[in-house]
C-alpha positions in Angstrom: -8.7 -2.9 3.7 -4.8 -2.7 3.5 -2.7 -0.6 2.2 -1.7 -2.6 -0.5 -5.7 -3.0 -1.6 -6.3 0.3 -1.2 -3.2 0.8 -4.0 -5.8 0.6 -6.6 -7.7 4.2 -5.7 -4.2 5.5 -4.7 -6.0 7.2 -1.6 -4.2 5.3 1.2 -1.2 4.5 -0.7 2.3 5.7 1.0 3.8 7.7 -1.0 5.0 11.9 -1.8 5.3 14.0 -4.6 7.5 14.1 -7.0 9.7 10.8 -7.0 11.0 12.2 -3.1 12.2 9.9 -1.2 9.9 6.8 0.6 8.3 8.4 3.7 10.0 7.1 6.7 9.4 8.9 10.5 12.3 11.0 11.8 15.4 9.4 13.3 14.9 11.3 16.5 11.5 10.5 16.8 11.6 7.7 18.7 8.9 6.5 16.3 9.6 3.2 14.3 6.4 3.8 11.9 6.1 5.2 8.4 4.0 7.8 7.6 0.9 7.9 5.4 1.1 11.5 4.5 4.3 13.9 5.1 4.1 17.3 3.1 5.0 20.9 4.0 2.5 23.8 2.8 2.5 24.4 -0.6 4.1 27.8 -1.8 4.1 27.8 -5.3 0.7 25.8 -5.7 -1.1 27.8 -3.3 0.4 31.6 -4.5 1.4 31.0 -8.4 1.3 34.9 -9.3 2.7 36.0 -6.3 5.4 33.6 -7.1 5.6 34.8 -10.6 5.3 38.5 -9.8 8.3 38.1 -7.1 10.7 36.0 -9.4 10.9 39.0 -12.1 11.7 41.4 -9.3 15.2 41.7 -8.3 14.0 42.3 -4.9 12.3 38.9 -5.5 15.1 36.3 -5.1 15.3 37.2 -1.5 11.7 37.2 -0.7 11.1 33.7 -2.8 14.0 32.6 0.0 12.6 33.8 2.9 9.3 32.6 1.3 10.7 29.2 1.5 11.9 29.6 4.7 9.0 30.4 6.4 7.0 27.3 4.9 10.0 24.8 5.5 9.3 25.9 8.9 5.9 24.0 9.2 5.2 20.4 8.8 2.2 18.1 8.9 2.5 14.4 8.9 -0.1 11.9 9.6 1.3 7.7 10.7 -1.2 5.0 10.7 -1.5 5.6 14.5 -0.7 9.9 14.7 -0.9 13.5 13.4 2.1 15.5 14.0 2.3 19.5 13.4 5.7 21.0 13.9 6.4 24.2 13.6 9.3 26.2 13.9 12.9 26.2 12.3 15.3 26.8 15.7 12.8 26.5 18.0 9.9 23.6 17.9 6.9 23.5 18.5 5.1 19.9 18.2 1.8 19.2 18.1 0.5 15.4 18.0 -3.0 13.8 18.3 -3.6 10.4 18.2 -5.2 9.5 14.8 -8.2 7.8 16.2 -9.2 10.5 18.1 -9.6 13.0 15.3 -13.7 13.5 14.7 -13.8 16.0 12.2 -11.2 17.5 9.5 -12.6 20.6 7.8 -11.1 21.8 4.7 -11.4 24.9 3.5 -10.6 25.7 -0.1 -10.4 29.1 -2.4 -11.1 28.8 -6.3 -7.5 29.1 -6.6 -6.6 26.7 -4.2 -9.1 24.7 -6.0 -7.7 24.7 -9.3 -4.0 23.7 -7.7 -5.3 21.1 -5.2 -4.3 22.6 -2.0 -5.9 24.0 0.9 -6.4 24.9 4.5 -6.6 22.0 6.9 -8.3 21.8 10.6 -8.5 18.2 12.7 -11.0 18.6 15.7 -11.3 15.7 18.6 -13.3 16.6 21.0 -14.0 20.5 21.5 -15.0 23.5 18.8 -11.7 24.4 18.8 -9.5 23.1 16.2 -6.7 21.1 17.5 -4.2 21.5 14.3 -4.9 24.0 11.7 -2.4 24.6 8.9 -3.2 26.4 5.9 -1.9 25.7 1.9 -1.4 22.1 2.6 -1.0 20.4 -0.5 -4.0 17.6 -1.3 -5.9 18.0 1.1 -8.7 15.2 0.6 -5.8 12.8 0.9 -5.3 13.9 5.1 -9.5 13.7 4.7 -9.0 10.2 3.8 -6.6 9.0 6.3 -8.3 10.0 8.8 -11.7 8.8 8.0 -10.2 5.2 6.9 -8.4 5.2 10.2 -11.6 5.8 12.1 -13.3 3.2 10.2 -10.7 0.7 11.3 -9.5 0.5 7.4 -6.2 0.6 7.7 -4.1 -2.4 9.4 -3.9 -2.7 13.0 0.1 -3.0 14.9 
């Protein structure tokens, strides 16, 4: 399956929220793919009253900023051929597993996160020990997805 036949489900589809911009890989990246899936954690999604409880309060502007901040801060993207996980605004810490090696991606999911499509994201390779967990990642059976129809040699091969 290509990308473009799996268009009609929308699962493998590159694409992000919102009418962003296309998904293209970092100009210092040295990487000359695009990715599949390239989305911070959600904040509002995954926290709505806390959002809405902050925003009345005064005190609340500030916090929604640092709020932001912080989940700027982390990023997961995931390339026909890689996961990346960065972390970190000044500092960086990078994180990258080749996509075929991921075994097992457990999501976990509260009713809230549930009703806003987001959720908590862990990709295993070899051990117990999950290699990249990120929590409030918005659509989460999407990175599922990926990585299953990259295991099953769906997507096109470079």
């Amino acid at each position: 399956m290509t990308l473009a036949q799996g268009a009609a489900d929308g699962a493998l589809t590159p694409r992000r929220g919102h009418g962003e911009k296309p998904l293209e890989p970092d100009e210092g990246d040295g990487v000359s793919e695009a990715w599949l899936y390239d989305e911070h954690p959600a904040m509002v999604r995954a926290h709505p009253f806390l959002f809405l409880l902050l925003l009345v309060s005064v005190v609340g502007i500030l916090a929604i900023g640092v709020w932001w901040v912080m989940h700027k801060g982390e990023r997961l993207a995931l390339s026909e051929r890689e996961v990346l996980l960065e972390r970190g605004l000044l500092a960086k810490q990078r994180t990258e597993i080749a996509l075929s090696s991921i075994r097992s991606v457990r999501i976990t999911q509260t009713f809230g996160q549930r009703l806003f499509n987001v959720g908590n994201v862990e990709l295993f390779s070899a051990g117990d020990v999950a290699e990249i967990a990120i929590r409030n990642m918005p659509r989460p059976g999407r990175i599922r997805a990926i990585a299953a129809a990259r295991n099953l040699d769906l997507l096109p091969q470079r």
